[in-house]
N, C-alpha and C positions, 0 to 999 in steps of 0.2 A: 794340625790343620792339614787337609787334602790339598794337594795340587794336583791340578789338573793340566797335564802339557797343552801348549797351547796349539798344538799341530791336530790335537784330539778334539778339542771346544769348539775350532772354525770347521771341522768337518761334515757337520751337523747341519750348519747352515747354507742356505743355495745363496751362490757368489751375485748369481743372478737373478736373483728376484725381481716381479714387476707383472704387466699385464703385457700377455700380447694385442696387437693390433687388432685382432678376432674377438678377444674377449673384451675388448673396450667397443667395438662396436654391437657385439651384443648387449650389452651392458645400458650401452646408449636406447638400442633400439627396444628393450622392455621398458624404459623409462620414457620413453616419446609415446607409446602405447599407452602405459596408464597417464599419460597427461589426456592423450588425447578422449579417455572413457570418461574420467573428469571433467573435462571441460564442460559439458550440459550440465552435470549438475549444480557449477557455479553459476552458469549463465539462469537455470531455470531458479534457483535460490535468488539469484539478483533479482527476475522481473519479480518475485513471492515478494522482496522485499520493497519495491518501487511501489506495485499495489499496496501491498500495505499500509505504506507512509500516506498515499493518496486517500485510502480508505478514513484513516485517524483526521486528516486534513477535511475530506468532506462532511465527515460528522461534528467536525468542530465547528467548519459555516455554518451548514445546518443549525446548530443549537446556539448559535450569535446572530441568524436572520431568525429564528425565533422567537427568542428572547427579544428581539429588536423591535418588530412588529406586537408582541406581546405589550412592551412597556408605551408604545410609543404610535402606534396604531387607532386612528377612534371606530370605534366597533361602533357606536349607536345607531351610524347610519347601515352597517351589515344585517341583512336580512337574506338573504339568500347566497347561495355558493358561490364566493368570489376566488377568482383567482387572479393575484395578484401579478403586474408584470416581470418577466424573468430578469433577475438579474447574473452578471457573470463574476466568476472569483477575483479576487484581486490580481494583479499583476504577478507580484512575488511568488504566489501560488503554487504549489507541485502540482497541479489539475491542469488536464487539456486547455487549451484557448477557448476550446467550443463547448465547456461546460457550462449546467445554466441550473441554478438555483430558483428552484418554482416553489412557489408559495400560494397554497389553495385556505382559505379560512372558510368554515363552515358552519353554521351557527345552528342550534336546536332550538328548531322554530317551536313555538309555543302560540300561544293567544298574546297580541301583543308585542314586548320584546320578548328578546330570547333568554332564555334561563344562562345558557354559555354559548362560548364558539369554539370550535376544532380548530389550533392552525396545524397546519399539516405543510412541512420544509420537506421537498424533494431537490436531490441533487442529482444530477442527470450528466452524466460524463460517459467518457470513449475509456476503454484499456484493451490493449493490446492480449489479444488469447493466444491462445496454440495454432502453430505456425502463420505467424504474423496477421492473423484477422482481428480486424477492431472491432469489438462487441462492445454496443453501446447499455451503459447500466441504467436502468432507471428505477429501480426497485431495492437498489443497494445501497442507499444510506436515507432514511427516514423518520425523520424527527418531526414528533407530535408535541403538545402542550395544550391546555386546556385553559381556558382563560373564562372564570365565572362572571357571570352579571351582580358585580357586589357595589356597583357606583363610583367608580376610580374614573372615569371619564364620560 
């Protein structure tokens, strides 16, 4: 086996090791940078994902005030385009306060009664755009249903 003096082994190594004060504030300051290029892309990712939930949210009233009017609605007296009054989302809701779920039923006027009616569920909410301007949706969540004249009410 090799020995190696131990006066030779420690020589090798710097007694000093470490960072100086310069290279720790360098250090810092490229890391405060890419924080700070990052930072938008979290914040624009969060509002993608705030919309989003709102979006899933709106179309889910939509297709429960649908269905709701659908089953439970008496169409015999609908002959012409009603629109029903707006109501607003529940409390619990991720949707603005000032959202409002409008309901238009439309019927295919024929001789007589009507063969069907259109209900047509719009959801009418605020979201916040680029640089902070509220653009109000009203064309972005729209749920149809079709309801025949087969004698259910």
């Amino acid at each position: 086996m090799l020995q190696i003096p131990r006066a030779e082994y420690l020589s090798g190594l710097r007694r000093d090791a470490g960072l100086t004060l310069l290279e720790v504030v360098v250090a810092v300051s490229i890391a405060a940078v890419a924080a700070m290029l990052l930072y938008p892309v979290f914040v624009v990712g969060n509002s993608m994902i705030i919309a989003n939930q709102q979006k899933m949210e709106a179309e889910g009233l939509a297709m429960d005030r649908a269905l709701e009017i659908f089953n439970t609605f008496d169409f015999s007296q609908v002959r012409s385009e009603t629109n029903l009054p707006p109501i607003a989302p529940p409390a619990d809701s991720l949707l603005p306060a000032n959202t409002e779920i409008r309901t238009l039923i439309v019927p295919n006027s024929g001789a007589g009664m009507p063969l069907k009616w259109d209900i047509e569920v719009r959801v009418w909410r605020d979201r916040i755009g680029p640089g902070g301007k509220i653009v109000t949706l009203t064309n972005d969540t729209v749920y149809r249903v079709t309801r025949y004249n087969i004698g259910r009410n």
